[in-house]
N, CA, C and O of each residue as an XYZ file, in Angstrom:
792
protein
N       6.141    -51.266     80.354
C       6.122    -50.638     79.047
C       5.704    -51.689     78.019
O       6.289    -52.753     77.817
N       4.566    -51.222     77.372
C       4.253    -52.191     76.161
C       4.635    -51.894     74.624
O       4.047    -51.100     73.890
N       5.776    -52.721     74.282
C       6.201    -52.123     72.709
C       6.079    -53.275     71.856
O       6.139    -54.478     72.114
N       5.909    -52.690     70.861
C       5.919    -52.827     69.279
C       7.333    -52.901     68.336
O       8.087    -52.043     67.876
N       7.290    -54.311     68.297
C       8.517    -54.330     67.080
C       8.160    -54.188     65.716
O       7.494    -55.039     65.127
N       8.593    -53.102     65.168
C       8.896    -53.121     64.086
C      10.240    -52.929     63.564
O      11.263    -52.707     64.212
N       9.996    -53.129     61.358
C      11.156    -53.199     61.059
C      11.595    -51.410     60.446
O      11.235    -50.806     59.435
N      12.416    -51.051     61.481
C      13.164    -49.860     61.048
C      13.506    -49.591     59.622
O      14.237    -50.217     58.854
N      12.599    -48.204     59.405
C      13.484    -47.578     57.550
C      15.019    -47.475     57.872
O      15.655    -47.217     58.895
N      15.365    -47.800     56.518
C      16.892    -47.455     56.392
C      17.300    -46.169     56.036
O      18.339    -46.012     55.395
N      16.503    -45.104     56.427
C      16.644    -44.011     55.993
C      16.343    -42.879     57.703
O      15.506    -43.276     58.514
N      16.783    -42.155     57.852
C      17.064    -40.682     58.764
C      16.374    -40.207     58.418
O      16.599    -40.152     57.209
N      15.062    -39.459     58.735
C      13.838    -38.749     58.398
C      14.219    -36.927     58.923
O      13.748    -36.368     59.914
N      15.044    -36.417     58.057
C      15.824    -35.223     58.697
C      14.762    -34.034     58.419
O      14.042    -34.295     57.455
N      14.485    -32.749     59.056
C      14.083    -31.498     58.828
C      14.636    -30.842     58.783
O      15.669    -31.215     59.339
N      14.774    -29.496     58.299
C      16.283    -28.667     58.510
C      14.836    -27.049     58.417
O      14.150    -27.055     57.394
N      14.643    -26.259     59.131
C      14.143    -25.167     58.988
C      14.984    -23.801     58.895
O      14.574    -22.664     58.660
N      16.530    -24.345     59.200
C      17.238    -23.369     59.170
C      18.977    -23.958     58.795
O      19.343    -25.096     59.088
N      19.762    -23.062     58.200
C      21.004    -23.826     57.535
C      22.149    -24.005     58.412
O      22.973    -23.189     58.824
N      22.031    -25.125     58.585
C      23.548    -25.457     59.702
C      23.732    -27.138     59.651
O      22.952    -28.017     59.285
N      25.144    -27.192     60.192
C      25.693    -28.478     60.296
C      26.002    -28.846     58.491
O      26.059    -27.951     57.648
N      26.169    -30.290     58.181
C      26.208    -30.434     56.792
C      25.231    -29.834     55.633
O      25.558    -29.753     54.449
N      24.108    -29.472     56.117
C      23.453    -28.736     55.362
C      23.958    -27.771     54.587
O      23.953    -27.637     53.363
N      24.609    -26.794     55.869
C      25.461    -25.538     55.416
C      26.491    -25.662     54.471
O      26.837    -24.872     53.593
N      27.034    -27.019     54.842
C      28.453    -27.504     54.041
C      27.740    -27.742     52.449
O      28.102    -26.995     51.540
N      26.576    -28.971     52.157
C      26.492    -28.716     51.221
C      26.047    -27.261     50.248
O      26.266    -27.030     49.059
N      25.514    -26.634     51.043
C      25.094    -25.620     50.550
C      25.731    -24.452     49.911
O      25.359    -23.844     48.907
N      26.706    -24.255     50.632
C      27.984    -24.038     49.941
C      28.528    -24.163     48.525
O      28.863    -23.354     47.659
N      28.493    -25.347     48.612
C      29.350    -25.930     47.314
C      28.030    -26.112     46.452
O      28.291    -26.316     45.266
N      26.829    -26.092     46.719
C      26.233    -26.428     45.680
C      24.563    -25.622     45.525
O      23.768    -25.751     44.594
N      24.463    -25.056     46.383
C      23.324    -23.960     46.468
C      21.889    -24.648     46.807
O      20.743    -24.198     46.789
N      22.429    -25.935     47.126
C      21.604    -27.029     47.723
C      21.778    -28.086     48.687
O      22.887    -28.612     48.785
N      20.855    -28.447     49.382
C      20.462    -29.440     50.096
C      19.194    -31.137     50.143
O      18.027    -31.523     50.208
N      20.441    -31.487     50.059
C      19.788    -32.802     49.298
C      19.022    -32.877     48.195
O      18.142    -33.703     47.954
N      19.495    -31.742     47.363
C      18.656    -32.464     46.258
C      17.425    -30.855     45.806
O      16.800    -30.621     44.772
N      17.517    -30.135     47.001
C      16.438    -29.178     46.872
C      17.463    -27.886     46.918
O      18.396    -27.574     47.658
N      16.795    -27.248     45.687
C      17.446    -25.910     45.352
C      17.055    -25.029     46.285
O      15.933    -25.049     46.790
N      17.936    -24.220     46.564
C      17.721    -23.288     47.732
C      17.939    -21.669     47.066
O      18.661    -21.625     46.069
N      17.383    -20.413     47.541
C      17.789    -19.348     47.054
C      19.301    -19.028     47.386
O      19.816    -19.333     48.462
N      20.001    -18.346     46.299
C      21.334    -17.700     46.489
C      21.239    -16.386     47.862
O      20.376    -15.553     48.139
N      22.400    -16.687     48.392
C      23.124    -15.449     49.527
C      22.651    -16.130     50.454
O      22.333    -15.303     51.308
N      22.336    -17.421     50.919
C      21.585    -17.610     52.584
C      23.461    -18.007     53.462
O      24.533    -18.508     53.123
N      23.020    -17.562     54.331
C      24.455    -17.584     55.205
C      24.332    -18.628     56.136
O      23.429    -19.464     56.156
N      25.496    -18.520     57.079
C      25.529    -20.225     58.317
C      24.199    -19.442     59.124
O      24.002    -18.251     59.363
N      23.529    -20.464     59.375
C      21.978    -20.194     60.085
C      21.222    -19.052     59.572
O      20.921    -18.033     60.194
N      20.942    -19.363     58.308
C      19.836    -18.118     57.513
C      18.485    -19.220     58.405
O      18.557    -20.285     59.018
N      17.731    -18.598     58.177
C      16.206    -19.604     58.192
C      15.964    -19.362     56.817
O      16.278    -18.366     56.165
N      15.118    -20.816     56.295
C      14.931    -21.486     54.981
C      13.537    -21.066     54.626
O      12.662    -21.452     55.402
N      13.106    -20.220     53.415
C      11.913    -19.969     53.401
C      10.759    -20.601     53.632
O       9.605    -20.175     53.670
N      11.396    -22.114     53.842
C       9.977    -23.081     54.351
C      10.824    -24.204     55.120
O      12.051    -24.126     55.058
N      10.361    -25.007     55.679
C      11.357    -26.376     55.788
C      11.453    -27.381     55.346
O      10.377    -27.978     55.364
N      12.522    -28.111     54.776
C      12.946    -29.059     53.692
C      13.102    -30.369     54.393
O      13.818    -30.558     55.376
N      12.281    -31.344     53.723
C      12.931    -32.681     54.244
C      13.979    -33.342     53.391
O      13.982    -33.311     52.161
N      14.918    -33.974     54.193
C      16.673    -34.178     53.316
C      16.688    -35.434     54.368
O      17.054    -35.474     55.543
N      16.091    -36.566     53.402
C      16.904    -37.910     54.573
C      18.322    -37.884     53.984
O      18.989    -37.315     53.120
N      18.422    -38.994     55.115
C      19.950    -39.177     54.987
C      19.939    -40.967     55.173
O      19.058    -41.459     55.879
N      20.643    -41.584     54.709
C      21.138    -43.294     54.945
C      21.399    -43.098     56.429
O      21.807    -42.188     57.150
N      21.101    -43.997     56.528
C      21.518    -44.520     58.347
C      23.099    -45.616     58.211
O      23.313    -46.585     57.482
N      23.699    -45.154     58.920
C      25.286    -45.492     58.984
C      25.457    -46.044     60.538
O      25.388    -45.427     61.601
N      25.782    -47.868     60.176
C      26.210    -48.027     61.758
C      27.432    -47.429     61.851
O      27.664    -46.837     62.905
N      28.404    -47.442     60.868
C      29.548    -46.725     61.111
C      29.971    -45.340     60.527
O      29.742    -45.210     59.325
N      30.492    -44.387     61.105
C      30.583    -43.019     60.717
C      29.166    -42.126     60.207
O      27.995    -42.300     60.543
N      29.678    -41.254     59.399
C      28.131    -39.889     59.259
C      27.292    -41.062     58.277
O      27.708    -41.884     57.460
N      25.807    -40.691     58.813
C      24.834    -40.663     57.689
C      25.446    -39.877     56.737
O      26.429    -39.141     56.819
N      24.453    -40.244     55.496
C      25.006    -39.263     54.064
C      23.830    -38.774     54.336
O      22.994    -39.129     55.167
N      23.830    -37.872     53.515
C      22.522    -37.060     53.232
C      22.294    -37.464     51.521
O      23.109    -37.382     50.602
N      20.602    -38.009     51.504
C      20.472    -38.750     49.786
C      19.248    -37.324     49.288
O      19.048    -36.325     49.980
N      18.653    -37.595     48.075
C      18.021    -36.683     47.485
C      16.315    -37.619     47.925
O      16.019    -38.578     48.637
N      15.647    -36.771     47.131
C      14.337    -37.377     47.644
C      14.032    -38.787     46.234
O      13.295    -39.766     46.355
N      14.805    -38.441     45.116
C      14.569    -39.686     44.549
C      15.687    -41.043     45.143
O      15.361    -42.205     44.902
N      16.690    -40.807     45.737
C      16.961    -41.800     46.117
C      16.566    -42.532     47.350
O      16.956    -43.626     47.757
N      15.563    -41.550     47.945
C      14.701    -42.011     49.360
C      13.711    -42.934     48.713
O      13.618    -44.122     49.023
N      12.911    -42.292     47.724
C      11.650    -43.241     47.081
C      12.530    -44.785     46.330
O      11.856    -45.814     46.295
N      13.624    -44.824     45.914
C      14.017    -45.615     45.619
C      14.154    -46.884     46.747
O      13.564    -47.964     46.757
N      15.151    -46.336     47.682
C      15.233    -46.972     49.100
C      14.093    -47.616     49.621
O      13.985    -48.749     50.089
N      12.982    -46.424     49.418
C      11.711    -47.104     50.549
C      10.218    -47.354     49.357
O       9.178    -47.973     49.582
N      10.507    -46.848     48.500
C       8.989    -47.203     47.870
C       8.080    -45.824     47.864
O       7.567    -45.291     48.848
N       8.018    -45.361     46.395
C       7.350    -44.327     46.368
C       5.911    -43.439     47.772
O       5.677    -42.262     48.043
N       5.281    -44.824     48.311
C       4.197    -44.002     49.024
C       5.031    -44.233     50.478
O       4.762    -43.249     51.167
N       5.877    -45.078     51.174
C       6.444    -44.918     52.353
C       7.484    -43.579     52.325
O       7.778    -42.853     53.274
N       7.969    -43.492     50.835
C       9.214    -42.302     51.105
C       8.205    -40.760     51.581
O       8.506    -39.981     52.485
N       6.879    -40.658     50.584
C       6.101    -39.404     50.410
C       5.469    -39.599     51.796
O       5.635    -38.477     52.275
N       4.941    -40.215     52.594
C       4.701    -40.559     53.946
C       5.393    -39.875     55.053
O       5.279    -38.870     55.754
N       6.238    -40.989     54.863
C       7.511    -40.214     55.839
C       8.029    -38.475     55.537
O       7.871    -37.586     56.375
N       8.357    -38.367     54.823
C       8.476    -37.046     54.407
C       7.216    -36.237     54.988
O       7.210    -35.352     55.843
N       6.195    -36.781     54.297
C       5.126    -35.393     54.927
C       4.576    -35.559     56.350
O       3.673    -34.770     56.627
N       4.966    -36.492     57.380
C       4.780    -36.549     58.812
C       6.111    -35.577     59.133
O       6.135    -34.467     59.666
N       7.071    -36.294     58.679
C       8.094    -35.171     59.340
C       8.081    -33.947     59.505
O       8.325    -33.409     60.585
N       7.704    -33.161     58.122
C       7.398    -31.844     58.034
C       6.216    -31.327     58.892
O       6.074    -30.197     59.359
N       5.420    -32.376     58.994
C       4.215    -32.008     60.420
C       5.013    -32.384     61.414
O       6.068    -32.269     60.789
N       5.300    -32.695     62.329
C       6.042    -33.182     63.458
C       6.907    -32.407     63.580
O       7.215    -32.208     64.755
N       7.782    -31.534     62.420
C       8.470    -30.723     62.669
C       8.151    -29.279     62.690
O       8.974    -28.415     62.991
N       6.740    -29.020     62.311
C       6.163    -27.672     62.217
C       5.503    -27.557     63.762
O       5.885    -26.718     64.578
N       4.851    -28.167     63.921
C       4.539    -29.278     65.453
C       5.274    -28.317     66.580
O       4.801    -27.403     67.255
N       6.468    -28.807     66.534
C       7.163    -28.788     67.655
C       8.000    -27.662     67.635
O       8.595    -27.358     68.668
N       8.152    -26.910     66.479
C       9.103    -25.549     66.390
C       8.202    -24.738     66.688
O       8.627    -23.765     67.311
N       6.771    -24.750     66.430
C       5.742    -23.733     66.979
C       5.863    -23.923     68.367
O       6.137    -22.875     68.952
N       5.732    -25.057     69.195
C       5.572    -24.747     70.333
C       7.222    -24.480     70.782
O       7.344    -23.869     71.844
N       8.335    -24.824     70.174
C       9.526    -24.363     71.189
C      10.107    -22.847     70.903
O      11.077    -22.273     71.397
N       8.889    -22.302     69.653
C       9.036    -20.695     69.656
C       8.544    -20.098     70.448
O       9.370    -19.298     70.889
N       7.463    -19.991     71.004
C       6.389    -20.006     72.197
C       7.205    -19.759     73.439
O       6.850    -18.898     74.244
N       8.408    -20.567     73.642
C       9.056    -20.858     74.809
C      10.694    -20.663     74.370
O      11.583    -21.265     74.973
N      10.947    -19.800     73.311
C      12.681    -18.918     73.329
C      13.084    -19.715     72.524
O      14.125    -19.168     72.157
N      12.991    -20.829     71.857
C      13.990    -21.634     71.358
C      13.653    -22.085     69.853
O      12.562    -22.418     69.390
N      14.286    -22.043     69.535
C      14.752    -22.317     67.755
C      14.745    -23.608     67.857
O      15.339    -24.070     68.832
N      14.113    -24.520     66.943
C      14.231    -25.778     66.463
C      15.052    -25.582     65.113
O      14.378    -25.365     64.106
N      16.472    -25.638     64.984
C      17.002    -25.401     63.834
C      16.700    -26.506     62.521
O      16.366    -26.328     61.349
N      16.924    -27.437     63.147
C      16.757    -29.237     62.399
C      16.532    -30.285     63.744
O      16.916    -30.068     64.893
N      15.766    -31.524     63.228
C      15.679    -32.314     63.341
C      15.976    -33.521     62.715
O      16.398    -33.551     61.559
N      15.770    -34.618     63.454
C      15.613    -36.140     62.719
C      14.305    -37.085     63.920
O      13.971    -37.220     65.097
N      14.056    -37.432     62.779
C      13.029    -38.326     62.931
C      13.583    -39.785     62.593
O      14.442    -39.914     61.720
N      12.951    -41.170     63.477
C      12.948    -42.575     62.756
C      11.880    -42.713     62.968
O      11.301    -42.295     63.970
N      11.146    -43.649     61.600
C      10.236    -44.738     61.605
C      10.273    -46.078     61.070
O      11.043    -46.463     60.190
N       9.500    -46.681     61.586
C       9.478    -48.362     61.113
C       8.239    -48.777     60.872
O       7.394    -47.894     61.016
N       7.736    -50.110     60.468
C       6.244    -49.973     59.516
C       6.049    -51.574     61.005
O       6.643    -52.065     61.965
N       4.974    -51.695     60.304
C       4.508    -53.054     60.847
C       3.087    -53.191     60.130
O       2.103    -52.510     60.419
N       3.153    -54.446     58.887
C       2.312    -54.681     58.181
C       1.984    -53.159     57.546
O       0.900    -52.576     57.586
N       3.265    -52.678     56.938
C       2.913    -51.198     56.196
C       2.534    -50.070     57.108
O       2.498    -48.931     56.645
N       2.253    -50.289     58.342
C       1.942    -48.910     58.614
C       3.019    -48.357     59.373
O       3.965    -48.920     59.923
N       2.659    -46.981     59.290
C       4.300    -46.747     59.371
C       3.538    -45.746     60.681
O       2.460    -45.203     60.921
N       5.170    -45.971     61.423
C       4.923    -45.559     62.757
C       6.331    -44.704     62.877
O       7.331    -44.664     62.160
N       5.864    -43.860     64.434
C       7.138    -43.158     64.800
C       8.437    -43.671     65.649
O       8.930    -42.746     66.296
N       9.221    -45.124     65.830
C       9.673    -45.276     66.554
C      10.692    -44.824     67.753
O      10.768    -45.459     68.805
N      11.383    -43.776     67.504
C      12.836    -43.509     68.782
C      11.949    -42.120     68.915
O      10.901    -41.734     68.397
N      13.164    -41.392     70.148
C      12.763    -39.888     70.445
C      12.224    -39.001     69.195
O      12.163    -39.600     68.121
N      11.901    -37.896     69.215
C      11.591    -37.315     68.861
C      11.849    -35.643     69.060
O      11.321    -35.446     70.154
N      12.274    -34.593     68.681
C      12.475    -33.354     69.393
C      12.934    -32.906     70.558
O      12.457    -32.036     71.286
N      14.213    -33.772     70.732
C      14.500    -33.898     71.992
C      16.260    -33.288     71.444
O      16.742    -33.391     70.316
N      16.763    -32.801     72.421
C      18.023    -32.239     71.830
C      19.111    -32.968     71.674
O      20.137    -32.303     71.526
N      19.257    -34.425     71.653
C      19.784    -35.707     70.911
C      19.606    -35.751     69.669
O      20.416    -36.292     68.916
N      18.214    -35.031     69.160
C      18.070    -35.816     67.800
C      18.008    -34.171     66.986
O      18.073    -34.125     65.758
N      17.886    -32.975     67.759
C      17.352    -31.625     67.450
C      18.891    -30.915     67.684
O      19.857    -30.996     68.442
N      18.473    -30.248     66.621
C      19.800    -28.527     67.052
C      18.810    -27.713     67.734
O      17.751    -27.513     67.140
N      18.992    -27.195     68.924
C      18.179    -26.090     69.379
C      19.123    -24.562     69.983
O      20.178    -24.491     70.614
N      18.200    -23.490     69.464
C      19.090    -22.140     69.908
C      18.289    -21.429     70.267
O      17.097    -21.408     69.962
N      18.879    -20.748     70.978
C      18.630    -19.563     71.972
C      17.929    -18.777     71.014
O      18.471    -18.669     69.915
N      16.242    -17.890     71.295
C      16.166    -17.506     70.455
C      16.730    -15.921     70.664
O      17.090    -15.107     69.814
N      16.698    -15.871     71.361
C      17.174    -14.122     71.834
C      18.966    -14.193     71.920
O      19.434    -13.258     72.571
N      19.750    -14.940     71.486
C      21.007    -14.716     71.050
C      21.247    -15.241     69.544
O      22.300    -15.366     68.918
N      19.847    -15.517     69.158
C      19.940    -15.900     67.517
C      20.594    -14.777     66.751
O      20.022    -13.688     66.780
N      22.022    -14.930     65.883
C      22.272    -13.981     64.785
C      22.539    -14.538     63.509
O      23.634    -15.068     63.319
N      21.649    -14.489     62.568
C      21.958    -14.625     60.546
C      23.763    -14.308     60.498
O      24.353    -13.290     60.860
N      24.381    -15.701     59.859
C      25.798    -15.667     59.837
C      26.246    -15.998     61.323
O      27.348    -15.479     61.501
N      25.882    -16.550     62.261
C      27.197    -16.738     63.081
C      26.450    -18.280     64.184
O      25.461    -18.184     64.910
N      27.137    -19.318     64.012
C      27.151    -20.238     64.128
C      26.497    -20.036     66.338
O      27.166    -19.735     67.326
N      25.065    -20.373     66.198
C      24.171    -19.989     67.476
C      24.691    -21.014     68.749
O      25.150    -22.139     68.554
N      24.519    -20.378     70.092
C      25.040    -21.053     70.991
C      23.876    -22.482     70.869
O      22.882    -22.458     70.142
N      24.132    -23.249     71.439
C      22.835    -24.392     71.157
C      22.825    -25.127     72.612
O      23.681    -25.086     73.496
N      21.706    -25.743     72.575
C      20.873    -26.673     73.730
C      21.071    -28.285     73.037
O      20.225    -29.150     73.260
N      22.118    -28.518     72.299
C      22.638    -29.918     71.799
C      23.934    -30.023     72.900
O      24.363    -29.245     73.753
N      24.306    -31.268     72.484
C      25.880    -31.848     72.326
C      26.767    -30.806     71.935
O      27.937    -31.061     71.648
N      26.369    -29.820     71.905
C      27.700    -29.034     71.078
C      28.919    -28.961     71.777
O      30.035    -28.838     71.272
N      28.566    -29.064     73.264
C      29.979    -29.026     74.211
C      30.614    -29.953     73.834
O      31.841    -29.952     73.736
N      29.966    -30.770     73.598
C      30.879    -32.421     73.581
C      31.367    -32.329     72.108
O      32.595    -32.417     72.103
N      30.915    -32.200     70.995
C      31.008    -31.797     69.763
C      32.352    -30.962     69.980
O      33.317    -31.522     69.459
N      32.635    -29.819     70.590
C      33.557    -29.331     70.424
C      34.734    -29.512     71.344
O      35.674    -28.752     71.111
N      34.854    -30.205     72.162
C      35.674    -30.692     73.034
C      36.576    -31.760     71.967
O      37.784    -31.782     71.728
N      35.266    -32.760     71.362
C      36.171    -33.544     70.752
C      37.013    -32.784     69.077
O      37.802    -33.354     68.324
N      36.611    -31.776     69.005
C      37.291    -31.085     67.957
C      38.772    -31.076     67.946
O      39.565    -31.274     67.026
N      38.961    -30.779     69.287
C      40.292    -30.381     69.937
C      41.060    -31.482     70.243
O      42.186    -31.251     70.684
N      40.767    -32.440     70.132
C      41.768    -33.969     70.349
C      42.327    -34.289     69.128
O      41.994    -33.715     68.091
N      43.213    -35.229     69.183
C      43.913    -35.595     67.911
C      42.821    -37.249     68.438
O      43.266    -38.047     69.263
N      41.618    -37.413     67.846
C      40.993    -38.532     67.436
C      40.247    -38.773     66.475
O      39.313    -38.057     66.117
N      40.586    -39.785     65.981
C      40.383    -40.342     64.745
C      38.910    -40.849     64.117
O      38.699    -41.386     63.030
N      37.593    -40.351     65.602
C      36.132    -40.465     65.464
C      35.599    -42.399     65.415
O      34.503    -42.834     65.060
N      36.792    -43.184     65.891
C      36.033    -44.549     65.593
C      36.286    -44.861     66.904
O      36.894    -44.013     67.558
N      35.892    -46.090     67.546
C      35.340    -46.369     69.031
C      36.553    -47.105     69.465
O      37.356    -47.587     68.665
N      36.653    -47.169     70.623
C      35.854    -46.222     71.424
C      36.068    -44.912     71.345
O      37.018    -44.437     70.722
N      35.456    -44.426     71.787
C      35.405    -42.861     72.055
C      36.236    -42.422     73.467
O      36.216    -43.076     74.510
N      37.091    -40.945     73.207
C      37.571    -40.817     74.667
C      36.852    -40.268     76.158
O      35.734    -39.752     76.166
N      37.447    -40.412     77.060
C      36.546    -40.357     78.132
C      36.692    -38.663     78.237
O      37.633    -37.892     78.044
N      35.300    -38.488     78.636
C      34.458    -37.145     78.461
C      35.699    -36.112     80.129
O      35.885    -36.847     81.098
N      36.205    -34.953     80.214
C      36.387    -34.455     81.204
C      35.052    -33.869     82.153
O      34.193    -33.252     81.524
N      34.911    -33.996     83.224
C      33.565    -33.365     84.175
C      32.844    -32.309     83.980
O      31.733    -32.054     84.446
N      33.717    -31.489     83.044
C      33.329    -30.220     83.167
C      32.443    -30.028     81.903
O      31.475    -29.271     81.969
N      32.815    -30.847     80.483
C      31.714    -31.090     79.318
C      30.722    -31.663     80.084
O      29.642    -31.075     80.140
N      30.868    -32.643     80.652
C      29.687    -33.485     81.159
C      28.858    -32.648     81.884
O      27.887    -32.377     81.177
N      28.771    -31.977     83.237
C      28.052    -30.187     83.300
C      27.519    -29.931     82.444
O      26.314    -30.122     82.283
N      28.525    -29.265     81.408
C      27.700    -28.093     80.955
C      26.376    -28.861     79.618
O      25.245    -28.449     79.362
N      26.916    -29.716     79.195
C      25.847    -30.376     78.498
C      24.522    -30.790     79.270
O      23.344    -30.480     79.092
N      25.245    -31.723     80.323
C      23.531    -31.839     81.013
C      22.679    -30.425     81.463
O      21.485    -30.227     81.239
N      23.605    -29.516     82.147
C      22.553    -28.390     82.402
C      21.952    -27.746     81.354
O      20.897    -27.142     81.545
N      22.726    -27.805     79.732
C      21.902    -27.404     78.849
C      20.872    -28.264     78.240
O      20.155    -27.794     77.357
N      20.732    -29.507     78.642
C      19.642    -30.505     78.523
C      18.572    -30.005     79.154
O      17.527    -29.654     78.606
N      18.940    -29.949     80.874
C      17.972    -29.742     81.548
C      17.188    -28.434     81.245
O      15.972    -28.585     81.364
N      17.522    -27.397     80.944
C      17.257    -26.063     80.756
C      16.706    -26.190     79.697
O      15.556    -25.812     79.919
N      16.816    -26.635     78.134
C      15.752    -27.599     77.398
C      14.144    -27.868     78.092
O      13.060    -27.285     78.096
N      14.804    -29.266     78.722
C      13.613    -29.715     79.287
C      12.713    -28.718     79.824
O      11.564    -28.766     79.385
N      12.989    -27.800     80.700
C      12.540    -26.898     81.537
C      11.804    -25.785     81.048
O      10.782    -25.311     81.545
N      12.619    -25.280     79.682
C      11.898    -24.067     79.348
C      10.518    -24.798     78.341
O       9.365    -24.430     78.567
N      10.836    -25.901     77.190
C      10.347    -26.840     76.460
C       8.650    -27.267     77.213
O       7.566    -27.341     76.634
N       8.953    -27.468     78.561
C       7.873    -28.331     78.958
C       7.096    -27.493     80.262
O       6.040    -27.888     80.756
N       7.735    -26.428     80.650
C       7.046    -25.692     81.863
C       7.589    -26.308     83.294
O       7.124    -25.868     84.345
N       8.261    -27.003     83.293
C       8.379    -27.824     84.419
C       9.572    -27.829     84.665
O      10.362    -27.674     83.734
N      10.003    -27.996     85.891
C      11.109    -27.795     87.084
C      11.827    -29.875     86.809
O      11.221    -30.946     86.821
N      12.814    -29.638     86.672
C      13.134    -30.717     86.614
C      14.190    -31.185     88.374
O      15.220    -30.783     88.915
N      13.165    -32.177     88.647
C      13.666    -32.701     90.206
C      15.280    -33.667     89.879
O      15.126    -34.857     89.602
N      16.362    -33.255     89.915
C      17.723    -33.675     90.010
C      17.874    -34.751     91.015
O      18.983    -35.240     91.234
């Protein structure tokens, strides 16, 4: 493998095409998301009349925040913030076309990039259900929180513990560990056409 170091933005290059996770939360309380006014009445997983880019700070410890788009240009410099922003929104139009094609909702994403001598590149995964909310599109319902092709098992397993979210983390039971990977694989599978060899 031949790579390229560069120096990582300090910023989460997020998409959101549809309202869930903190999105929803801010949205709530404020009829917005990061910074971008949204129409009144949208419910948990409305789809967004277009899709919004909402970075967020990168946090070695605990949640990213979610910042507005002037405090992104602040962070990174007026033409890297407008950059980043408008690859994402391609990269994310990109890849929700083709995982509509094939049943599945790209709800949100995140993107990273890093520059080298200014140019700015895509460094980590990409649309992969680590960095993506993905749902079923044929059990999709407006208002009710969609089964997903993420972490959500694990997400909600750890709901149910009395832990306090700082490391280590507790050890996973067999049966999250299942059902997450087979909803990885089934991802992969429907995503790419291909049979994944176990």
């Amino acid at each position: 493998m031949i790579v390229r170091k560069t120096k990582p933005l300090p910023v989460e290059c997020v998409v959101r095409g549809y309202l869930a996770g903190s999105g929803w939360k801010e949205y709530q309380e404020s009829q917005s998301v990061c910074g971008e006014k949204l129409p009144a009445g949208l419910k948990l997983a409305s789809q967004l009349p277009e899709p919004i880019f909402t970075p967020a700070t990168k946090s070695d410890t605990g949640h990213d925040l979610n910042i507005d788009m002037n405090e992104c240009r602040r962070m990174l410099g007026n033409e890297i913030a407008e950059r980043a922003g408008h690859l994402s929104l391609k990269i994310y139009s990109s890849g929700r076309d083709h995982a509509a094609q094939r049943g599945i909702i790209v709800a949100d994403t995140k993107f990273e990039f890093g520059t080298i001598d200014s140019e700015l590149l895509l460094i980590d995964e990409c649309l992969t259900p680590d960095s993506s909310r993905f749902w079923p599109k044929d059990q999709y319902v407006v208002g009710q929180s969609p089964p997903s092709f993420d972490k959500q098992f694990v997400r909600d397993y750890l709901e149910t513990l009395d832990w306090d979210k700082t490391s280590p983390g507790p050890k996973l039971p067999g049966d999250v560990i299942e059902k997450t990977s087979a909803k990885y694989v089934e991802a992969f599978e429907r995503l790419t056409g291909t049979k994944l060899k176990l």
